[in-house]
N, C-alpha and C positions, 0 to 999 in steps of 0.2 A: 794361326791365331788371329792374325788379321782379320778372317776372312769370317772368325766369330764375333770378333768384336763388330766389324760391320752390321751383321745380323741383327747384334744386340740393339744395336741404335737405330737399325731401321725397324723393328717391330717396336720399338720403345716411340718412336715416333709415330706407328701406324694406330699405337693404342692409343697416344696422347689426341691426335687430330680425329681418330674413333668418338672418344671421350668427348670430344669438344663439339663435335659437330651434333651429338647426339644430343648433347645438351640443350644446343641451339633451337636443333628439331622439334624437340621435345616440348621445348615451355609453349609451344603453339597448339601441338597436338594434342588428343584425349588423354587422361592420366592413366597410368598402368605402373606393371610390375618392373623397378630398376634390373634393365637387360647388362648380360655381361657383355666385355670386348669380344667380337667375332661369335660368340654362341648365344649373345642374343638373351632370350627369356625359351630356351629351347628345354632348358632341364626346370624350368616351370610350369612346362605344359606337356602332359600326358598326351603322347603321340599314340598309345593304345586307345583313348577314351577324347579326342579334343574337346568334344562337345561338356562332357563332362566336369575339362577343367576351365571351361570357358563360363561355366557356370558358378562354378568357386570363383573363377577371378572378379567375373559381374557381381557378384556379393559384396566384394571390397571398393572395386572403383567405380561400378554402377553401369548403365544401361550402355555407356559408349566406351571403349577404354582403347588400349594401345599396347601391343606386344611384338616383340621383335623374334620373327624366326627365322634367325641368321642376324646379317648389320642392318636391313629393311623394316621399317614399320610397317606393321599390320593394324589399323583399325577393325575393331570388333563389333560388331551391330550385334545386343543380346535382349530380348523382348519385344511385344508384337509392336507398340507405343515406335520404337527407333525403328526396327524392319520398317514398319507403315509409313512412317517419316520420308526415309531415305528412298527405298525401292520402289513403292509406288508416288507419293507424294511427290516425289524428287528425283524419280526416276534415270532421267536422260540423264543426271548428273553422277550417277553409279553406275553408268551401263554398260562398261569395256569389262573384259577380261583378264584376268592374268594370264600372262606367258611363261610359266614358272615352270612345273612339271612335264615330266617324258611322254603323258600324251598330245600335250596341244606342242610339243616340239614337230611330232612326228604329223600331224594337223599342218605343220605351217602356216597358224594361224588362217587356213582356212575353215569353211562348209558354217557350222551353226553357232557351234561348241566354243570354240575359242579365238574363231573371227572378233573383231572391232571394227569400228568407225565405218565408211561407208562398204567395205566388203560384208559386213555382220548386216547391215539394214537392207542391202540389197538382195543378199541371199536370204534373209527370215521372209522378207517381203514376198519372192519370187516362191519361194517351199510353201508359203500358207496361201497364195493364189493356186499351186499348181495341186495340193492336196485337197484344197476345195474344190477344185474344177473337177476333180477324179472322185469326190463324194464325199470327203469327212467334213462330218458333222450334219451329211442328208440320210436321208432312207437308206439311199444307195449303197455305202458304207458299212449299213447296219446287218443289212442282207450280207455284204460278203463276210463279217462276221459269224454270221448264223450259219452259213455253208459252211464256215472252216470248224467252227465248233462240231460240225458231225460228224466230221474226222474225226477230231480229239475223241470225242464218244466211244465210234468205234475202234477206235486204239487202245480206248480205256477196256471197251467190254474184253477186247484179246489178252489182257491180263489176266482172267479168270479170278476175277478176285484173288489173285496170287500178289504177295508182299512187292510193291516199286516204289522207284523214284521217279518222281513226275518230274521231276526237271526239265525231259530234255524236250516231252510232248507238252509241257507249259510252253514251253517258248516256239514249240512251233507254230501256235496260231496267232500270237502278236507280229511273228518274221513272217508270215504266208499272209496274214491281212495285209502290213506295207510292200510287199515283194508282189501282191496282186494291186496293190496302187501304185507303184511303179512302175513295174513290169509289163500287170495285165497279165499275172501267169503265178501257180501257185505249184508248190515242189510236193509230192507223193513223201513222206517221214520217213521211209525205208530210203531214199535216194539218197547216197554215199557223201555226193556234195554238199548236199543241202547239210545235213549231218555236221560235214564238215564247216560248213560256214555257220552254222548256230555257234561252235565250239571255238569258230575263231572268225569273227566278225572283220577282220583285215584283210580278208579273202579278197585277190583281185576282182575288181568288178567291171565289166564285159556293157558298153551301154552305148548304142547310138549317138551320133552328136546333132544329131537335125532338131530336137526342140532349142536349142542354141542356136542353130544358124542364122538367127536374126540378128544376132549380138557378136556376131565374129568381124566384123569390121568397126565394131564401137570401141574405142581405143579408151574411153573412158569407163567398159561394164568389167564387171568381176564374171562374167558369167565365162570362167573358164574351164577347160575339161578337171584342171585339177582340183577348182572348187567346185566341181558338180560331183565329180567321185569322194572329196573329202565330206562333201552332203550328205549324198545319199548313204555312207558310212555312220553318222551320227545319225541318220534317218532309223536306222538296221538297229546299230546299236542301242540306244535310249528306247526306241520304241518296243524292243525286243526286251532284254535284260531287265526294266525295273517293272515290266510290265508282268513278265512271267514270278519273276522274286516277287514281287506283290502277292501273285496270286498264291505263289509256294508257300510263302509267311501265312495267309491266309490258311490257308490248309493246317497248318499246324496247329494255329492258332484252333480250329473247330475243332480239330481233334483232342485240343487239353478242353476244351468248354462244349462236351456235348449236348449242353442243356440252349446254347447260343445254336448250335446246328438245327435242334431241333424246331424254336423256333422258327428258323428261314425256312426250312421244309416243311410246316404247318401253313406260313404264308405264299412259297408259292404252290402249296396245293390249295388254297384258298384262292388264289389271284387266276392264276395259268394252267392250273389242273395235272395230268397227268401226262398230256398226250400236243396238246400246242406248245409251239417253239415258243419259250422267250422273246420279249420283246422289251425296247426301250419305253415303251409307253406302259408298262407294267411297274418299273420304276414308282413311278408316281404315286403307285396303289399299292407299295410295297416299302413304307417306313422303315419296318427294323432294317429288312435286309439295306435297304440304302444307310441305316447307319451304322451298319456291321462293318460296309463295305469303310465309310470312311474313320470308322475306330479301328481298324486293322491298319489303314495308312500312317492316321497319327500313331498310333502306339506302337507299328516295327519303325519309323522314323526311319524311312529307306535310303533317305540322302543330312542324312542329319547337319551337315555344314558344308555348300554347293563350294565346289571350284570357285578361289576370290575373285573378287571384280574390281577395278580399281575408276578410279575418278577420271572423267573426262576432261576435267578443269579444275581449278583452285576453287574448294567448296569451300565455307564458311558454315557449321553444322554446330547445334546448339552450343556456341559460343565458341569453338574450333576450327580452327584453321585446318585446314586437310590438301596439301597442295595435289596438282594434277598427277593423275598416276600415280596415286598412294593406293597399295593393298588393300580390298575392305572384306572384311570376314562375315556373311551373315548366319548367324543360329540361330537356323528353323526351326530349332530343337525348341529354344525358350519360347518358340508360338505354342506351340501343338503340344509342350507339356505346362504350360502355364496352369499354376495350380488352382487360379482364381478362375478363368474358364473353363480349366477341367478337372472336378475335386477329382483327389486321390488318379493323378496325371501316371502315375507306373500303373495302374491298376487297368488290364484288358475290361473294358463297361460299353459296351453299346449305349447305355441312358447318357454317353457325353453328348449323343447327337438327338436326342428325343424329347420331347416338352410334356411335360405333368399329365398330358391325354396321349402321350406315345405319336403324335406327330413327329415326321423327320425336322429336326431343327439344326439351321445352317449357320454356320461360327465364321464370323472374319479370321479367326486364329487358325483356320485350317489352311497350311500354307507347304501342305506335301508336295505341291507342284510349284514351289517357288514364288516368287511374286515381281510383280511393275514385267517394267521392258522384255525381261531375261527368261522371264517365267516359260514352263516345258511349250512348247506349241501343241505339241500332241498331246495335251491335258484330256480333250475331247475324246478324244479317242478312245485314251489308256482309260476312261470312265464307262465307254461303250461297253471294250473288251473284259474289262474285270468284271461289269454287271453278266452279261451274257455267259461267260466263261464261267462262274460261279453258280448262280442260278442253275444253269442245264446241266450240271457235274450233279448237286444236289436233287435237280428232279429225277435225274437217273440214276444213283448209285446213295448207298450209306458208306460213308465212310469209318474202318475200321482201323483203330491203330494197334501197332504193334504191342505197346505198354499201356499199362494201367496211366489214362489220362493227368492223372496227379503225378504221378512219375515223367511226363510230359518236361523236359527243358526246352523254353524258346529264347532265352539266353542267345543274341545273335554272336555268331562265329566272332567276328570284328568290331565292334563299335567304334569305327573309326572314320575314317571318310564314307563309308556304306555299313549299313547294316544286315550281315548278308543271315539269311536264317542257315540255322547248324543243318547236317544232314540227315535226314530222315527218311524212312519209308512205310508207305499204308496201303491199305486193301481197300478198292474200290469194289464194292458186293452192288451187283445189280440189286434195282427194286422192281 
């Protein structure tokens, strides 16, 4: 009996000094929804849909607010106006990560992803000097794209126009592009490993220590074996997985709008003909498809609310107080469906990115790759591979779906922290 009554009065005190501190917290922080003891504003927010309810809450308390998931305050960044503010504007001062979730545990806060402070600036620094010295964002780069896309070709033509899922040879040309900037060496689709490491990206990884050896007696560099393997893991990852869902989403997305496909396949047989490879400089002479490409990113909204980042320091933010290491939540979501930028923002429309003469026209509010400090480094890249990858799929093959295109659901599987598309499979028909 005792030993309840104890209980009783220590959780009755853990709710009072809960209650009271939160209080405190609070009258500084943005306004939001009154959180309960210990749960927070958790049965507030739709953990199927977050972005969703982030959007109901930004209706009531407006562009900044405050929500507790758990006893922690979360500040919410919802519209492009606060993203621009904070991210870029104010960058350095939202630039850490959270530590929260079972992947940046398993990270220890190592490599790109869920590093801070000077491990995070030392390793972005060193990964965007050593990906440029190996060619992204020159010719160089562009070419080993173009070799890896004729694999994909002929892996596509071994289908026989018979019913697949591209999944798994989607991803093999975004993991053989970095795995030949890495490496210097590209894995054959049949190889078991390779296989294996698409399906599970934790796969140990095997890698000389001599570009290090400079820094093996600087007692002050990060540049340790096990923030180079936790790198080159979020290298594999990120650059593999949203690159290939992008282009899967894609697919789908042409398949319910054959009138959009045919389009792009009028313009690259206008631009690039039948028979030359693709190129980045065709881009330029190729409007729709570049707006195709970036109304497929805004509208599957593939990362709709990034892993939070929290404050480097005590901000002071339109009129709030936000102490150091506070949560900040930003939704991409309210850029890139903003309804004043993009009419009718649920509606798949290429004309969100084209001007009254059908030039490609470019949106501050496209912010599918994040934005300021934090934003993907392999932006360049992942815009190489989807042009390339897309284009040469279309000059080669028609695509045919299994269902009457109206019958077509792209409803993604999750709507939750990723937007992953349902599962599907089409006929690639030679032309």
């Amino acid at each position: 009996m005792a030993l309840f009554i104890f209980l009783g009065i220590w959780l009755s005190c853990s709710v009072f000094l809960f209650l009271w501190n939160q209080h405190h917290v609070r009258r500084k922080l943005p306004p939001g929804p009154t959180p309960l003891p210990i749960f927070g504003n958790v049965l507030q927010v739709g953990i199927k849909n977050i972005s969703k309810s982030m959007c109901m809450l930004a209706k009531e308390y407006g562009p900044v607010f405050t929500v507790y998931l758990g006893m922690k305050p979360t500040v919410v960044l919802h519209g492009y106006e606060a993203l621009k503010e904070a991210l870029i504007d104010r960058g350095e001062e939202f630039s850490d990560k959270m530590h929260s979730s079972m992947l940046s545990k398993v990270s220890q806060g190592l490599g790109i992803v869920f590093s801070n402070g000077e491990i995070w600036k030392q390793t972005r620094r060193f990964s965007l000097m050593v990906l440029r010295s190996m060619g992204m964002g020159k010719k160089t780069i562009e070419n080993r794209i173009q070799e890896e896309v004729v694999y994909l070709l002929e892996a596509l033509r071994k289908t026989n126009g018979s019913p697949c899922d591209p999944s798994f040879l989607l991803a093999c040309v975004p993991c053989n592009v970095i795995s030949s900037v890495i490496f210097q060496h590209r894995f054959d689709y049949s190889d078991e490993k390779f296989q294996k490491f698409i399906e599970n990206f934790h796969t140990k990884i095997e890698i000389l220590a001599s570009p290090w050896a400079q820094e093996k007696h600087n007692e002050k560099s990060e540049f340790t074996m096990d923030n180079l393997i936790v790198t080159i893991g979020d290298l594999f990852g990120a650059g593999t997985e949203t690159t290939s869902s992008t282009i899967k989403y894609g697919l789908l997305l042409l398949l319910k709008y054959p009138e959009v496909t045919a389009k792009i396949q009028e313009e690259i047989t206008r631009v690039i003909g039948r028979h030359r490879r693709p190129c980045m400089q065709d881009r330029n002479h190729m409007p729709y498809t570049d707006a195709v490409l970036h109304e497929i990113q805004r509208y599957i909204d593939f990362v709709p609310i990034p892993l939070p980042r929290k404050t480097t320091q005590d901000v002071e933010f339109r009129g709030y107080h936000i102490p150091k290491g506070t949560s900040v939540m930003a939704c991409l979501t309210s850029a890139l469906h903003d309804d004043k930028e993009f009419p009718n923002p649920e509606k798949f429309d290429p004309g969100h990115f084209l001007d009254e003469k059908g030039n490609f026209k470019k949106s501050d509010y496209f912010m599918a790759f994040s934005a300021g400090k934090r934003a993907c480094i392999g932006e360049g890249l992942a815009r190489m591979e989807m042009f390339l990858i897309l284009t040469s799929i279309l000059q080669h093959f028609t695509l045919k779906p299994l269902v009457n295109p109206e019958d077509i659901d792209t409803t993604p599987v999750q709507p939750g922290l990723l937007s992953v598309p349902p599962p599907f499979e089409l006929c690639f028909i030679p032309v």
